[in-house]
C-alpha positions in Angstrom: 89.9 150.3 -96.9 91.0 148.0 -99.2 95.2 149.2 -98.9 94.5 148.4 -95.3 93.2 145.2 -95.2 96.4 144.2 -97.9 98.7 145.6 -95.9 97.6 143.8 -93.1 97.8 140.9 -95.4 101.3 141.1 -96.2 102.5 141.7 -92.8 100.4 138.1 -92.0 102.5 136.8 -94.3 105.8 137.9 -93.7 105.4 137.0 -90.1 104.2 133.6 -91.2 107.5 133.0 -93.4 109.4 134.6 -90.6 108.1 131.6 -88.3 108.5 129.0 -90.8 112.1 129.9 -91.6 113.1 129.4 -88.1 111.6 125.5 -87.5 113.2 124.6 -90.9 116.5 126.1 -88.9 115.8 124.3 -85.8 114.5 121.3 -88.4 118.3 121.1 -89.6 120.4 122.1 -86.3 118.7 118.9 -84.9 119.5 116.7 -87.6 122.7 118.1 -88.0 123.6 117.2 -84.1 122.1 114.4 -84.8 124.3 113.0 -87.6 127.3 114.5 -85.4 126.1 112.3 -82.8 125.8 109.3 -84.6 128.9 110.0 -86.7 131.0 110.1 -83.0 129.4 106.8 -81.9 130.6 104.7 -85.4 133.9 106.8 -85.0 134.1 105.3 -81.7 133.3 101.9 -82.9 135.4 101.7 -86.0 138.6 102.9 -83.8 137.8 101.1 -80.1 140.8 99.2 -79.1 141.2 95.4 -80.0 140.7 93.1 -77.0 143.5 91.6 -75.5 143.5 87.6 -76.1 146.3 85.7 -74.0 148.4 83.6 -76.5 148.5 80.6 -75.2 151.8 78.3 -75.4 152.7 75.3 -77.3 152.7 72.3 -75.6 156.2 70.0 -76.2 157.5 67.1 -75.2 161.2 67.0 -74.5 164.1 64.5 -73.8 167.9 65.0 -73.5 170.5 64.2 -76.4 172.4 61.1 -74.9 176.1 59.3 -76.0 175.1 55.2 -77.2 175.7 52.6 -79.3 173.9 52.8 -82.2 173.0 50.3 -85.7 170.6 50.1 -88.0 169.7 46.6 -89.0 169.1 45.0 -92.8 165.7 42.6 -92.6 166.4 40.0 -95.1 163.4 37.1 -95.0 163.3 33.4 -95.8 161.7 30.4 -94.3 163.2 27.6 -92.1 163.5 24.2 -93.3 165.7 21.4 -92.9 169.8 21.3 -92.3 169.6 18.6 -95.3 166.2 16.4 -97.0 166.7 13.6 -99.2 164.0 12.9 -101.7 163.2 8.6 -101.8 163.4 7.2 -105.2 163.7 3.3 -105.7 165.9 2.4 -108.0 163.8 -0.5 -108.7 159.9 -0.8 -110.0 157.4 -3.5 -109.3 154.5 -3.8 -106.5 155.3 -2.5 -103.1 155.3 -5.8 -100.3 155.3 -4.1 -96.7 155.5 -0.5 -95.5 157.5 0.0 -92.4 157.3 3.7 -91.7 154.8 6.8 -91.4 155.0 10.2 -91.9 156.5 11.9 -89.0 158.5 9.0 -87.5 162.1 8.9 -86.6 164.5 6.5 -88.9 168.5 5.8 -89.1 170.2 5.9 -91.8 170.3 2.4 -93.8 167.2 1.5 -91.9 164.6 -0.3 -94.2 161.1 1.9 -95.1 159.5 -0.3 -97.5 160.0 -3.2 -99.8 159.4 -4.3 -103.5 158.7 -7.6 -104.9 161.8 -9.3 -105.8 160.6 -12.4 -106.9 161.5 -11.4 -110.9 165.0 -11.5 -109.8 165.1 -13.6 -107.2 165.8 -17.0 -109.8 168.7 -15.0 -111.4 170.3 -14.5 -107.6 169.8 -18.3 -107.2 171.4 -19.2 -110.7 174.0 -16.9 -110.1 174.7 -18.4 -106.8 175.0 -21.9 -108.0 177.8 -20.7 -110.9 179.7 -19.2 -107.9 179.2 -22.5 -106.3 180.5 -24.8 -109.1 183.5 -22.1 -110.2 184.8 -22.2 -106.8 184.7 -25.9 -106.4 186.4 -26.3 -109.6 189.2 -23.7 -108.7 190.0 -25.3 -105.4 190.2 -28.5 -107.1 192.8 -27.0 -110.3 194.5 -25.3 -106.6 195.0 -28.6 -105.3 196.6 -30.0 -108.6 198.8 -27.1 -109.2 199.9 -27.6 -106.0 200.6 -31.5 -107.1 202.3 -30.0 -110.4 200.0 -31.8 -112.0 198.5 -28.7 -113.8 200.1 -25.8 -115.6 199.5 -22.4 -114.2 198.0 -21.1 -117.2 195.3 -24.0 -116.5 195.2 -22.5 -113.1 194.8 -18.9 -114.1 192.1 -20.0 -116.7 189.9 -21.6 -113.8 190.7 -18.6 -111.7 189.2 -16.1 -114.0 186.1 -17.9 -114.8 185.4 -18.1 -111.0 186.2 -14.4 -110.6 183.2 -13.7 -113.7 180.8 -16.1 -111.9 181.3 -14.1 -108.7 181.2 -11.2 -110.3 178.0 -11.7 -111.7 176.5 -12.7 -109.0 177.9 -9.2 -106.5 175.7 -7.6 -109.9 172.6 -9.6 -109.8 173.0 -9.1 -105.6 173.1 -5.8 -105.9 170.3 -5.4 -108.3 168.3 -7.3 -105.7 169.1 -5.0 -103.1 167.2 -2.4 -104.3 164.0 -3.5 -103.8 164.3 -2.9 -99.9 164.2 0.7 -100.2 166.5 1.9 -97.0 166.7 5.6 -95.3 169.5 7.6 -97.2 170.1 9.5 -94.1 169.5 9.7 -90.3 166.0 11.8 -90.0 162.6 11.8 -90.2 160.2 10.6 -93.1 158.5 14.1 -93.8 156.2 12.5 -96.9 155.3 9.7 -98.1 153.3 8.2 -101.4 153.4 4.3 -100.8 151.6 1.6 -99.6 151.2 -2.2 -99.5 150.0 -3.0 -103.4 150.8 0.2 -104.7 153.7 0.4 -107.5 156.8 2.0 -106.8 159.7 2.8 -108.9 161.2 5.2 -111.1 159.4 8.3 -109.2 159.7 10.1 -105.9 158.0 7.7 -103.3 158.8 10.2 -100.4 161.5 12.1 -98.4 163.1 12.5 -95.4 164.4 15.4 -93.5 167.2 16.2 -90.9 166.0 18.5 -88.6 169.1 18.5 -85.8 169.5 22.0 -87.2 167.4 24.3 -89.3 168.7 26.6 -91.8 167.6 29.8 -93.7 168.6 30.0 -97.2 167.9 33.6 -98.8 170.2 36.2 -100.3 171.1 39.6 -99.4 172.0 43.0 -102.0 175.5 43.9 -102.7 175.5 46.8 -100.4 175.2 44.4 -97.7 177.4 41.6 -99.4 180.2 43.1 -98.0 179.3 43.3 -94.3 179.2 39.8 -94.2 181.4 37.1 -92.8 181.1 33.1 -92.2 180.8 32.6 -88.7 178.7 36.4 -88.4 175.9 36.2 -85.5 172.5 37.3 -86.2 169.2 37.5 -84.7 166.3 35.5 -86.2 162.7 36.7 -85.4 159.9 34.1 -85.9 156.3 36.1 -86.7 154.7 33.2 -85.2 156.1 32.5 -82.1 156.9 36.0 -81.9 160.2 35.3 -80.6 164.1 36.4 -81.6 166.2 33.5 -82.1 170.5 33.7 -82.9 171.6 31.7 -85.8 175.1 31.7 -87.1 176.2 32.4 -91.1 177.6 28.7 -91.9 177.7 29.3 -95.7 178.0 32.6 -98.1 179.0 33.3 -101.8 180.9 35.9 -102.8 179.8 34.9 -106.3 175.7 36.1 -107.5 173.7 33.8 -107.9 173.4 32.8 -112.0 170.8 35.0 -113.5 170.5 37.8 -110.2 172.5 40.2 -108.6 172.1 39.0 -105.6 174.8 36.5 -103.1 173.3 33.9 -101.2 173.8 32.9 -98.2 172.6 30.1 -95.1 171.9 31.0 -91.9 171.8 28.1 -89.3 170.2 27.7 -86.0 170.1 25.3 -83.6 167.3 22.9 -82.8 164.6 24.5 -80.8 161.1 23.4 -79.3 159.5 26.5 -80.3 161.0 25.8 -84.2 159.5 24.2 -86.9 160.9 23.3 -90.8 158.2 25.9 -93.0 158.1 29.3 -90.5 158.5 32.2 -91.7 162.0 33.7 -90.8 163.0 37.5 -90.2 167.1 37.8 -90.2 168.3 41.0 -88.7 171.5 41.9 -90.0 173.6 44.9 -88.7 174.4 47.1 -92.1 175.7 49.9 -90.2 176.9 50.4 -86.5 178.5 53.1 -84.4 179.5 53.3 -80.5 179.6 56.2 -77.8 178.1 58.6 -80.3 175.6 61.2 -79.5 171.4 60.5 -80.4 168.1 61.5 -80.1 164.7 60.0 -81.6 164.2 60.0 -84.6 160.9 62.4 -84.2 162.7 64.9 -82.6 164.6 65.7 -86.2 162.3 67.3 -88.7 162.7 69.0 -92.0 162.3 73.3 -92.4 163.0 74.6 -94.9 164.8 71.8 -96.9 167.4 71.3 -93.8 167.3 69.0 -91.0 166.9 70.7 -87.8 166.2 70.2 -84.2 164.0 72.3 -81.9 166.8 72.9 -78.5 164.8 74.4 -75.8 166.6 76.6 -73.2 165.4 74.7 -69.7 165.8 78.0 -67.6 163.4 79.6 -69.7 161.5 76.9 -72.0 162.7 79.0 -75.1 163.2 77.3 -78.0 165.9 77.5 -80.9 165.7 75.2 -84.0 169.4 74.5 -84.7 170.2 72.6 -87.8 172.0 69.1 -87.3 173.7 66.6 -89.7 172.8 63.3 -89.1 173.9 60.1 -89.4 172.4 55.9 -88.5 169.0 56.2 -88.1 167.3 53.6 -87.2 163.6 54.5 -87.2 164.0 54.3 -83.2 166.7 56.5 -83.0 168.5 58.8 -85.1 172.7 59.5 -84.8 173.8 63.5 -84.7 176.9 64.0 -86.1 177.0 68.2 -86.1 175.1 70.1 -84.4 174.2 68.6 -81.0 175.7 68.1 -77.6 174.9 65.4 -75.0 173.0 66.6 -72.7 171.1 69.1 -74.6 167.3 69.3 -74.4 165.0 69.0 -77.6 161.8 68.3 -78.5 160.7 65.4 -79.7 156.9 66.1 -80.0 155.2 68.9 -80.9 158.1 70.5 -82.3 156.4 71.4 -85.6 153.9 74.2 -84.2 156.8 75.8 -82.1 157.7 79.4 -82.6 161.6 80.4 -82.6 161.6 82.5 -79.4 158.4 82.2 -77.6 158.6 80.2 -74.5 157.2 76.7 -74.9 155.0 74.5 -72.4 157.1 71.3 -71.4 154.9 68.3 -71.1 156.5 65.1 -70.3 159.8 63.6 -70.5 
């Protein structure tokens, strides 16, 4: 009884495993497609094709390589001031009588600006006036008896020289005299003045006086430009504070530095204008190099790749766009000369240039 109840047993058992050997099977097959299946999916992912983005073009702006004239110009600064000034310093000193000008007017030349007290010398002018007097009186009188033969020549010539020293004397005290009316040494006007009624005067600037029928701009210029210039040369003259251009003509140059410098000065003069005034700051434009009927382009449409100078040409049947390498010549900042490289006519860029690839069509923007 016992055999049969383990042999039942066993048979339970077996059937049992049997069972439980078939889920773990169907356990793993699932998991197993399931890994497949998820394997599939990331292959999928990892290997789907990249999207397609539309490569958008770069946007230029272009202009055609033209033949001009062509210069570059030297700025070379100075200030205006006077064709010619003439400090005022008496010759004489004592207390000033009567002031006759003011700063700003108009005055001839010789005419009188202000006067000194004379009165120190005035006694010597008289003294000397009356030994004129009485040596000319006594010459005429030794004339008249030479004439007579009553008197030797040698009494003559004796009177004759003591009348010259008398008048001589008094041309010396005269002119002494005359410098206590201080006059205007030249045509003009009084641009300063220090003196008044009372004050004293002499020995010291007392003011000046300016002639402004032409204004001038002294300054120098380098030795690379030294030779570019002639007397007689034209230039333009730009006042910052009008804002205006002005011509003025090279009236004086040295070929000789100036002591101490390396550099040659010159004077540029211009003619009288409302608009002008002796102190303004003055901007001379001076051509240092020039060239005619020779091809250009501006100067942003020349960059620098790859330690050359190059242009970006663009094909206008087919916006595509070749950098070409160029030699170049004036440049002016506005515009830039091409010596090799370039044709007139030709199209380049001028903007945008820099993000352009060699070969893929370009978008034209402007002109």
């Amino acid at each position: 009884m016992d055999n049969g109840n383990r042999e039942n047993g066993t048979m339970q058992e077996k059937q049992d495993n049997r069972r439980s050997g078939a889920g773990r099977a169907v356990a793993i097959l699932i998991a197993l497609g399931l890994v497949a299946f998820f394997g599939y999916r990331v292959y999928q992912y990892l290997n789907r094709p990249e999207p397609e983005v539309p490569v958008e073009s770069v946007n230029v702006m272009v202009e055609q390589a033209i033949l001009e004239d062509i210069d570059q110009q030297a700025p070379i600064t100075g200030r205006l001031e006077p064709v010619e000034e003439v400090a005022i310093v008496p010759l004489a000193q004592g207390q000033v009588t009567r002031v006759y000008v003011s700063v700003g007017d108009k005055v001839s030349k010789g005419q009188t600006l202000f006067t000194i007290d004379s009165s120190s010398v005035a006694a010597q002018l008289n003294q000397a006036k009356v030994g004129v007097d009485a040596a000319q009186s006594a010459y005429d009188r030794m004339q008249t008896l030479y004439n007579e033969g009553a008197v030797s020549a040698q009494d003559l010539e004796s009177v004759k020289t003591q009348y010259l020293s008398a008048k001589e004397s008094y041309n010396q005290v005269a002119e002494v005299i005359s410098n206590y009316t201080v006059t205007s040494p030249i045509t003009g006007y009084i641009t300063s003045l220090s003196v008044s009624a009372g004050s004293i005067a002499g020995g010291s600037m007392a003011g000046s006086v300016a002639n402004i029928d032409s204004l001038v701009v002294n300054t120098t210029v380098s030795e690379n430009m030294a030779a570019k210039i002639e007397v007689g040369d034209e230039v333009d003259v730009y006042i910052a504070s009008v804002d205006r251009t002005f011509k003025g003509t090279v009236t004086t140059f040295s070929r000789i530095p100036s002591i101490g410098t390396l550099t040659y000065p010159l004077t540029i003069t211009m003619e009288p204008d409302e608009a002008l005034f002796a102190g303004m700051f003055a901007e001379v434009h001076m051509t240092s190099e020039a060239a005619t009927n020779t091809v250009t382009v501006s100067s942003e449409a020349v960059i620098i790749k790859g330690g050359r100078s190059v242009v970006c040409v663009v094909d206008p049947a087919t916006n595509i766009p070749t950098f070409r390498e160029v030699s170049v010549g004036i440049d002016n900042g506005t515009r830039v000369q091409i010596l090799e490289g370039l044709e007139e006519g030709e199209t380049v860029a001028y903007s945008g240039q820099q993000f352009v690839t060699e070969g893929e069509a370009v978008t034209i923007v402007g002109e």
